[in-house]
C-alpha positions as CSV (number, residue, x, y, z in Angstrom):
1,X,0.0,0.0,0.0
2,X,2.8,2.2,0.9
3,X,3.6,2.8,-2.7
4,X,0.7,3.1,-4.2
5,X,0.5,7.3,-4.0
6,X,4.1,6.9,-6.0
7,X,3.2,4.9,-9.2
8,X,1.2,6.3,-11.7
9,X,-1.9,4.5,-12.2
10,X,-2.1,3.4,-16.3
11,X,-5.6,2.1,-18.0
12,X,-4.6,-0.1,-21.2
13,X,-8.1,0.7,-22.6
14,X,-9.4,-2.2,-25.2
15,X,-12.3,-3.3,-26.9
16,X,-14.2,-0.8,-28.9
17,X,-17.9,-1.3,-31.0
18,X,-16.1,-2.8,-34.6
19,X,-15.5,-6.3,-35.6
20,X,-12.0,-5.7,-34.1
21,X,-12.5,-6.0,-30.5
22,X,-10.9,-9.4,-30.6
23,X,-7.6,-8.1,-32.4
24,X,-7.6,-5.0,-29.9
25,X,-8.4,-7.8,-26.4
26,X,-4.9,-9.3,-28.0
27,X,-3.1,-5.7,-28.8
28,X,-4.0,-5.1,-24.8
29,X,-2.2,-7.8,-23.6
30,X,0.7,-7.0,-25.6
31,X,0.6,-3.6,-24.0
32,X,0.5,-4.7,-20.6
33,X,3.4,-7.2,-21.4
34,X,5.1,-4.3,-22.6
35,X,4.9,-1.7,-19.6
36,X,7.3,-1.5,-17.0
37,X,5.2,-2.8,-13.7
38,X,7.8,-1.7,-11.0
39,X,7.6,1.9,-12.2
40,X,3.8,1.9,-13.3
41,X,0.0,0.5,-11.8
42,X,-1.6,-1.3,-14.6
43,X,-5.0,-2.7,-15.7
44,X,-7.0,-3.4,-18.6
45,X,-10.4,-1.8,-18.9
46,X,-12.7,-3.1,-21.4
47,X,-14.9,-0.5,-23.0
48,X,-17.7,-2.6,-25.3
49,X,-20.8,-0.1,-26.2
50,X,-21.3,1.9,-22.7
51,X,-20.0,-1.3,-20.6
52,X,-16.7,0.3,-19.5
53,X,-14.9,-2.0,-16.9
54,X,-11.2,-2.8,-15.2
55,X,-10.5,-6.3,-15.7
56,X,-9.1,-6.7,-11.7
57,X,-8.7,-10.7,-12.4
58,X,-9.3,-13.7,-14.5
59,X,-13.1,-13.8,-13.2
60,X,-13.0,-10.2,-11.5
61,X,-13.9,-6.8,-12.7
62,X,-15.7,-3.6,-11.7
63,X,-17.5,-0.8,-13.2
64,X,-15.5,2.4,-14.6
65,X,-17.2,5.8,-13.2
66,X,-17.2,7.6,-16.4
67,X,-17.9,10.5,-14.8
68,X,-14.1,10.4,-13.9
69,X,-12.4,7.6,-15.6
70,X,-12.1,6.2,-12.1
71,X,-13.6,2.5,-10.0
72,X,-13.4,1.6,-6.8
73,X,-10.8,-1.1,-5.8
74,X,-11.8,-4.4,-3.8
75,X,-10.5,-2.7,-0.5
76,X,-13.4,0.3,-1.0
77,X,-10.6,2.7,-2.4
78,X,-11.0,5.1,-5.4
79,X,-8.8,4.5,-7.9
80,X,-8.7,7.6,-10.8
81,X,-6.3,6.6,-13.3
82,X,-3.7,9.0,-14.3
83,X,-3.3,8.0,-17.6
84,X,-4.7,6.0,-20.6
85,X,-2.9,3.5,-23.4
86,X,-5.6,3.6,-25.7
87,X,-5.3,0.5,-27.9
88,X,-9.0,0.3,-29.4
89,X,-9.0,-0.5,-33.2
90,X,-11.7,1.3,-34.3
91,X,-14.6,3.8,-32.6
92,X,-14.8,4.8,-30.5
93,X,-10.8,4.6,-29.4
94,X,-9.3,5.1,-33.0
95,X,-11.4,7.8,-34.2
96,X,-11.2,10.6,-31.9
97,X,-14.8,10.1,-29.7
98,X,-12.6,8.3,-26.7
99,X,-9.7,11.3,-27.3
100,X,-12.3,13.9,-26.6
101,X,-13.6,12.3,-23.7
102,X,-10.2,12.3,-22.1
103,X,-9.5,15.8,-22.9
104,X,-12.6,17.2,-21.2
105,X,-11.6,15.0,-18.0
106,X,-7.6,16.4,-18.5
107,X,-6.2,12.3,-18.4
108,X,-2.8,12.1,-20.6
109,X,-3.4,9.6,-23.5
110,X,-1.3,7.7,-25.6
111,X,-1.8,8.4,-29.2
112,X,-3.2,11.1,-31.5
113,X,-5.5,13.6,-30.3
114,X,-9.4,14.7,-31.6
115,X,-8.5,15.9,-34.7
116,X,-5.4,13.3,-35.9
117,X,-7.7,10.4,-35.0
118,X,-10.8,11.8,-36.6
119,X,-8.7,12.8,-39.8
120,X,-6.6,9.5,-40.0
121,X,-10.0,7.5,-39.2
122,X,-11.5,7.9,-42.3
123,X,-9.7,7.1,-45.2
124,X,-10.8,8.7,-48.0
125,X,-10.7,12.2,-46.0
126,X,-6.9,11.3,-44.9
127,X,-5.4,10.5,-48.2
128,X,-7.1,13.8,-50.1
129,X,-6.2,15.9,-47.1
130,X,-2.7,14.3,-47.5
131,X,-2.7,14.3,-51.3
132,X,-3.3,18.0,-51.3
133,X,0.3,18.2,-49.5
134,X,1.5,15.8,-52.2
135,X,2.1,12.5,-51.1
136,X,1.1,9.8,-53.5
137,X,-2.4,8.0,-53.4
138,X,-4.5,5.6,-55.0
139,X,-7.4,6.7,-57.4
140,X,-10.4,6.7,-55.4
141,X,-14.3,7.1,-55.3
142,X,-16.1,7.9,-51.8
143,X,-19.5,6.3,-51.6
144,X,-22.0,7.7,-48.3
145,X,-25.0,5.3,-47.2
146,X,-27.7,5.6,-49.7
147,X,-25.7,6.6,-52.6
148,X,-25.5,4.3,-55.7
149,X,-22.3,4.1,-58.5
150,X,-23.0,1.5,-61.4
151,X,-20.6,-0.7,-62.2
152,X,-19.6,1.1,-65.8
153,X,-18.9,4.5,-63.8
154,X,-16.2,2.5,-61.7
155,X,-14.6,0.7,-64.7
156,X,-14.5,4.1,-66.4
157,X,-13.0,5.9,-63.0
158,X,-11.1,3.6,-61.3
159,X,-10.5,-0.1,-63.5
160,X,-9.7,-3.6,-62.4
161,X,-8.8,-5.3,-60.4
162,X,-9.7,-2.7,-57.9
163,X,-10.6,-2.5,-53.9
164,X,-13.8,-1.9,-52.5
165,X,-13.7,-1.1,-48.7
166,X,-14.9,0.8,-46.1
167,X,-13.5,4.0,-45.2
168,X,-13.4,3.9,-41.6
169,X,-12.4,0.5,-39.8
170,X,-9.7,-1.8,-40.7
171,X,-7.9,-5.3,-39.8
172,X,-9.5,-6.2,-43.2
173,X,-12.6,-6.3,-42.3
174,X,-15.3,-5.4,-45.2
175,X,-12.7,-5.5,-47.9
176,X,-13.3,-7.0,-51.4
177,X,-10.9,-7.2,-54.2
178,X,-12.7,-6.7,-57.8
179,X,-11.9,-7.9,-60.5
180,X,-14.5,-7.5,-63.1
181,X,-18.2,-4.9,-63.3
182,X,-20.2,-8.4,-62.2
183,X,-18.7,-8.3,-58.4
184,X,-18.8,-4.9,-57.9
185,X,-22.3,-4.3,-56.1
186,X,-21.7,-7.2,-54.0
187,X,-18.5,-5.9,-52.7
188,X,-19.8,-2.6,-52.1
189,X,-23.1,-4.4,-50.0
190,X,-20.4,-6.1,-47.9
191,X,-18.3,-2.9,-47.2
192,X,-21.4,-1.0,-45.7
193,X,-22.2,-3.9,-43.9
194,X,-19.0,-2.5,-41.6
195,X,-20.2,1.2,-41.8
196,X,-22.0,4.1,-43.5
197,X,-18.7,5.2,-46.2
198,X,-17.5,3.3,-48.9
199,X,-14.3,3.9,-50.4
200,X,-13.6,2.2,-54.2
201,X,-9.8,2.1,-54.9
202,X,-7.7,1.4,-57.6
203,X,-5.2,-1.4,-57.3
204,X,-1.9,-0.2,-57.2
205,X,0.5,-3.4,-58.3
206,X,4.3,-3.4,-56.0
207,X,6.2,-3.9,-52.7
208,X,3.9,-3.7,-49.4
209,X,5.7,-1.9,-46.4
210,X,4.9,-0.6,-43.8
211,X,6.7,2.1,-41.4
212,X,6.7,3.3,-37.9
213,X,7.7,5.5,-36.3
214,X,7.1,7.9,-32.6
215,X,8.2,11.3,-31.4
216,X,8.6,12.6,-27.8
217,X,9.2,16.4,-26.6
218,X,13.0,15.2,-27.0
219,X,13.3,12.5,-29.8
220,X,12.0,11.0,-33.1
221,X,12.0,7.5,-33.5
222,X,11.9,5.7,-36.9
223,X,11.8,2.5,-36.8
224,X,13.6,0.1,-39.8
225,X,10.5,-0.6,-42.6
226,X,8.5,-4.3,-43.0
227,X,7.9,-5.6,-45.9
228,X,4.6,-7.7,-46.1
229,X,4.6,-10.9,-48.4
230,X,1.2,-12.9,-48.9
231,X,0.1,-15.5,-51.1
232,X,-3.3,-14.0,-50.4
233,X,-5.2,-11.8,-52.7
234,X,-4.3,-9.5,-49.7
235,X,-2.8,-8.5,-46.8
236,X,-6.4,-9.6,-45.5
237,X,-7.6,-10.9,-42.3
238,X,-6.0,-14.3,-42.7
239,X,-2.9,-12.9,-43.9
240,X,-2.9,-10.8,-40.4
241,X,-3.8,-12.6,-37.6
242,X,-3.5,-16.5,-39.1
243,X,0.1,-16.3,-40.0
244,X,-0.7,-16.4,-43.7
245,X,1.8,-13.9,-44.6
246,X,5.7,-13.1,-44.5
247,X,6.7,-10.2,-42.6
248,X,10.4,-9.4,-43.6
249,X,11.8,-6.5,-41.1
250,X,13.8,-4.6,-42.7
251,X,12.2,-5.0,-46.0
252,X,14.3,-5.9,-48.9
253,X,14.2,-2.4,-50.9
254,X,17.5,0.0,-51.4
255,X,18.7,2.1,-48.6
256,X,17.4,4.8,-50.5
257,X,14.1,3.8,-50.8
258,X,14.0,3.0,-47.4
259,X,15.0,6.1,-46.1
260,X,12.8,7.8,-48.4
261,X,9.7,5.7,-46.7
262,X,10.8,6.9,-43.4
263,X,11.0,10.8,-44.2
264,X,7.4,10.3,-45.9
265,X,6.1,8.8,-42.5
266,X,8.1,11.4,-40.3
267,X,6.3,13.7,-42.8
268,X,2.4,12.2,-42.4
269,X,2.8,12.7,-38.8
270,X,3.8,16.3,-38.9
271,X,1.1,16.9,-42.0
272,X,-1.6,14.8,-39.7
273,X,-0.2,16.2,-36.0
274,X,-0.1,12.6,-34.8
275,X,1.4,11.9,-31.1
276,X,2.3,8.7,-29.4
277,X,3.3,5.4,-32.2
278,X,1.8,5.3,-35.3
279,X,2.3,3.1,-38.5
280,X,1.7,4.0,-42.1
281,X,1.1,1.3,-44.8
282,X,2.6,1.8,-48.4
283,X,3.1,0.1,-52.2
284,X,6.3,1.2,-54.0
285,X,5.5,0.9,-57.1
286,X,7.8,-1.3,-59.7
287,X,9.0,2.5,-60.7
288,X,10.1,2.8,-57.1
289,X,6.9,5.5,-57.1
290,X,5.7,5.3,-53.0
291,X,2.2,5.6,-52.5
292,X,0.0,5.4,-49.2
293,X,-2.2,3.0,-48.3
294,X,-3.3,4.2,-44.8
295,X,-2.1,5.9,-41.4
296,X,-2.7,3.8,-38.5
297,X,-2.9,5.9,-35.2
298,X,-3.6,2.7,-33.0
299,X,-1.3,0.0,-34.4
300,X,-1.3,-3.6,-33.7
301,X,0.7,-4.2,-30.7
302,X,0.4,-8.1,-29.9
303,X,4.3,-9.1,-29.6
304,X,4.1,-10.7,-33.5
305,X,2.3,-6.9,-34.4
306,X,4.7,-4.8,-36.6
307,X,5.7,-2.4,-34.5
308,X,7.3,-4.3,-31.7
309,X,9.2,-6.4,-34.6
310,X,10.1,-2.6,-36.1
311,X,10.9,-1.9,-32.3
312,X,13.7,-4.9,-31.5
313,X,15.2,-4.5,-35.3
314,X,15.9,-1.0,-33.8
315,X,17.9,-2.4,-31.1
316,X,15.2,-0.4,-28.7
317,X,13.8,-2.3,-26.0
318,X,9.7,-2.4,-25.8
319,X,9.4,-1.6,-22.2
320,X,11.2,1.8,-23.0
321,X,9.5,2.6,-25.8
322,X,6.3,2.4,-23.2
323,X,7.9,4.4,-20.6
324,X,9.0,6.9,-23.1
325,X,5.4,7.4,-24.4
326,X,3.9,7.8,-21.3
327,X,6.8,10.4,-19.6
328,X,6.7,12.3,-22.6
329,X,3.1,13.6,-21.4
330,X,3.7,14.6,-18.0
């Protein structure tokens, strides 16, 4: 007990309303892996719909207050956490609705603020805000629920094979690749199955990689680039989370190229005011041409996730990287 003022307290906040509350369960016990337990007080709370809880045991847990991020402990104290890891894929932790929330109740947080989130959320309005600024996109077409395309309009605008997806989520969820006009209704049913945009993108043929990177008050921190090999279609669910994939860190692409990869991310996250980790997904092109793909403001974090491979090809050491994050916003 003596102790307890001294430690900060730390909420690793999972789960989240999207298909990707399991991937985010597993990114939360990555995190609490990762962070150093003699210097910091950790738990997991669970936020699914409005059931927010701390996970105090296998078969334990108690209510959050929301009205201050705070529960009560077994022994009848208050426990207001002093800070939050928020590792939700998707809303409401990815996409600024969690971020604001925080704000209003002045609680540190791990990653990118109202805006950043909100922005990098939703796909479509990230790559034109970033394309404006000249980094390289994909063609694309922005459907809202209700709104119709036919099939001739998207061979005409944005060819075969093509990806139909929607524009805020991810882990692959909702995501068809099209190959011809007779699939394309299909695929875009099955995207706003996962939500109320559409995004219809052209296929851009090269070398997946993906790039992270962090910056403190004191430091920036790129890490060495992955490149991602599937058999798949895709880098699609399977490909993910059922070891159908290669992940080869640091990718096999010229020094040049690499180190061109990592100014474009270190530039995102000044264009997009990120904070905390972040990982942005690319295809170079055959013509060495590097075009985005996404900016992830919550990245996987399960110990097999990118960044904590990007993290020990570094040399840096996880539980560091934690402590680092969480100093730099005190």
């Amino acid at each position: 007990m003596g102790n307890r003022p001294m430690k900060r307290t730390i909420a690793i906040v999972a789960g989240g309303d999207s298909s990707e509350v399991i991937v985010s369960l597993r990114s939360a016990s990555g995190i609490y892996s990762f962070i150093d337990g003699d210097r910091y007080t950790k738990y997991i709370v669970t936020i699914v719909g409005t059931e927010w809880n701390v996970i105090l045991s296998e078969t334990e847990k108690a209510p959050i207050d929301k009205n201050d991020f705070s529960f009560i402990a077994p022994d009848g104290v208050k426990i207001r956490f002093d800070f939050a890891y928020i590792t939700i894929h998707g809303t409401p932790g990815e996409n600024g609705i969690l971020q604001g929330y925080l704000r209003l109740l002045h609680i540190p947080f791990s990653c990118c603020d109202v805006l950043a989130s909100a922005l990098t959320f939703d796909k479509y309005a990230c790559n034109n805000f970033l394309k404006s600024f000249g980094i390289r996109c994909a063609e694309s077409i922005l459907l809202r629920r209700g709104e119709t395309i036919s099939a001739k309009e998207v061979t005409r605008r944005i060819g075969y094979p093509c990806f139909v997806k929607p524009s805020v989520g991810g882990s692959s969820f909702g995501i068809t690749k099209v190959k011809s006009e007779e699939e394309v209704q299909t695929a875009i049913d099955k995207a706003f199955a996962e939500g109320d945009e559409v995004m219809i993108e052209a296929f851009i043929q090269g070398t997946e990689v993906t790039s992270g990177m962090y910056r403190t008050k004191t430091a920036t921190r790129i890490f060495p680039i992955t490149e991602v090999v599937t058999d798949n279609e895709f880098f699609d669910y399977d490909a993910k989370y059922n070891g159908q994939v290669q992940e080869i860190t640091p990718a096999r692409v010229s020094d040049e190229l690499t180190r061109e990869v990592q100014a474009t991310t270190a530039r995102i996250y000044s264009l997009v005011g990120a904070k905390g980790i972040i990982r942005v997904d690319y295809i170079i092109s055959a013509d060495g041409t590097i075009n985005l793909l996404e900016v992830n403001t919550t990245p996987g974090m399960t110990s097999t996730s990118f960044i904590p491979q990007q993290v020990r090809a570094a040399g840096l050491d996880m539980k560091e990287v934690m402590t680092e994050i969480i100093e730099n916003e005190f």
